[in-house]
C-alpha positions as CSV (number, residue, x, y, z in Angstrom):
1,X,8.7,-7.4,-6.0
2,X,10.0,-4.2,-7.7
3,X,8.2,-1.3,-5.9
4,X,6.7,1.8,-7.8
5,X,7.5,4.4,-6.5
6,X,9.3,4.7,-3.1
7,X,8.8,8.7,-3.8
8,X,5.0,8.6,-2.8
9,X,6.2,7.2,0.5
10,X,8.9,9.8,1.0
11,X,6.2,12.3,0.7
12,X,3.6,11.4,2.6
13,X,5.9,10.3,5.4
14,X,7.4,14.1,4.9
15,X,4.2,14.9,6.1
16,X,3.3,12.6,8.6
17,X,6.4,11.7,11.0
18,X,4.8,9.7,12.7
19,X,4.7,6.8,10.0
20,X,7.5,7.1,8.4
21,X,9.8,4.3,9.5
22,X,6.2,2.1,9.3
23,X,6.3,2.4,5.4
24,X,9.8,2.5,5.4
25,X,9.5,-1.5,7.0
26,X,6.5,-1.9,4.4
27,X,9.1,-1.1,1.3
28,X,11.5,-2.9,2.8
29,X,9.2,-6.4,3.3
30,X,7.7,-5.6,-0.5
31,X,11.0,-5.6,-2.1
32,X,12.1,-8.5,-0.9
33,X,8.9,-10.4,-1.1
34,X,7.9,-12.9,-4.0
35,X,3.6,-12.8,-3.2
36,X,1.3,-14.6,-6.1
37,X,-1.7,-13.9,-5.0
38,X,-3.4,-11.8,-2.0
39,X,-3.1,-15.0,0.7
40,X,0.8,-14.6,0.2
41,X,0.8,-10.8,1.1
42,X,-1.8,-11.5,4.0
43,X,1.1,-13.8,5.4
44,X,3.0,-11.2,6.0
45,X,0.2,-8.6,6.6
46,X,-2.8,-10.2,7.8
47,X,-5.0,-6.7,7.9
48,X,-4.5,-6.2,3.7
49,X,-7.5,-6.3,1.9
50,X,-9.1,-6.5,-1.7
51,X,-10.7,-3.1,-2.6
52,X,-11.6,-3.4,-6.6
53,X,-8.6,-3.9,-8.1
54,X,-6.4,-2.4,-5.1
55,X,-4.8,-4.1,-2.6
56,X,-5.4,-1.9,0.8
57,X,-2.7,-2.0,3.7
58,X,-3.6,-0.7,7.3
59,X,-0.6,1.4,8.5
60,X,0.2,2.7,12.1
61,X,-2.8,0.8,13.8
62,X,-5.1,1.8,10.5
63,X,-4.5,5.5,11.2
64,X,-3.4,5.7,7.4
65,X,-4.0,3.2,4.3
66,X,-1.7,2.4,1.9
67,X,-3.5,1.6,-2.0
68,X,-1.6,-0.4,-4.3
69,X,-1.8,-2.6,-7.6
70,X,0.0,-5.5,-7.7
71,X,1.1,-7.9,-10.5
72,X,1.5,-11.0,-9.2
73,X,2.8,-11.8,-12.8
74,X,5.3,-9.5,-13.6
75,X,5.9,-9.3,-9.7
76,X,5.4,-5.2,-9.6
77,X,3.8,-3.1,-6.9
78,X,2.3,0.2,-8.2
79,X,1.8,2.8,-5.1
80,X,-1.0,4.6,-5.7
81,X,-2.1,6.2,-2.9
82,X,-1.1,6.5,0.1
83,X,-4.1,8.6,2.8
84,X,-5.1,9.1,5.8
85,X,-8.0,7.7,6.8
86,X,-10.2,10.0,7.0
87,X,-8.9,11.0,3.5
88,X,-9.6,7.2,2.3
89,X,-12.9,7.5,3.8
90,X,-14.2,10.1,1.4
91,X,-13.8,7.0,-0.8
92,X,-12.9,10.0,-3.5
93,X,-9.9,7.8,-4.7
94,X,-12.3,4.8,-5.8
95,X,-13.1,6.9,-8.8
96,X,-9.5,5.7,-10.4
97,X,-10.3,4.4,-13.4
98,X,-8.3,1.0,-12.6
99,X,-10.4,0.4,-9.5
């Protein structure tokens, strides 16, 4: 999978130590993966879910949540968001026009 964009990670692990080498692992694992469909990326990470059109990742024991979109197709991960969840909570991100 080509991973858009590693900077969002950088950032929000800038700000929050404490999961940095956790999304670190994540970007590893994603680049190398090959996932066509959401039981493929549950494989690896059994706590991702289906939100909309996002696929939702639980990081550091679901202290944070990672928001992507993936193509399966062209095999491309968009990062969209990456919160904390109290920040996901507010459920302010589901107005995203993709979602």
């Amino acid at each position: 999978m080509h991973v858009i964009s590693y900077k969002r990670l950088r950032e929000f692990g800038q700000k929050h130590s404490d999961c940095r080498d956790v999304l670190d692992d994540w970007f590893k694992i994603a680049l190398r993966a090959s996932w066509s469909n959401l039981i493929d990326v549950q494989a690896v990470f059994p706590q991702a879910e289906a939100v909309g059109n996002f696929t939702v990742f639980n990081i550091k024991g679901n202290r944070y949540r990672l928001v992507v979109s993936i193509d399966y197709e062209a095999q491309l991960i968009y990062i969209k968001y990456v919160l904390t969840h109290a920040e996901y909570d507010k459920e302010q991100w589901k107005n995203d026009p993709y979602f």
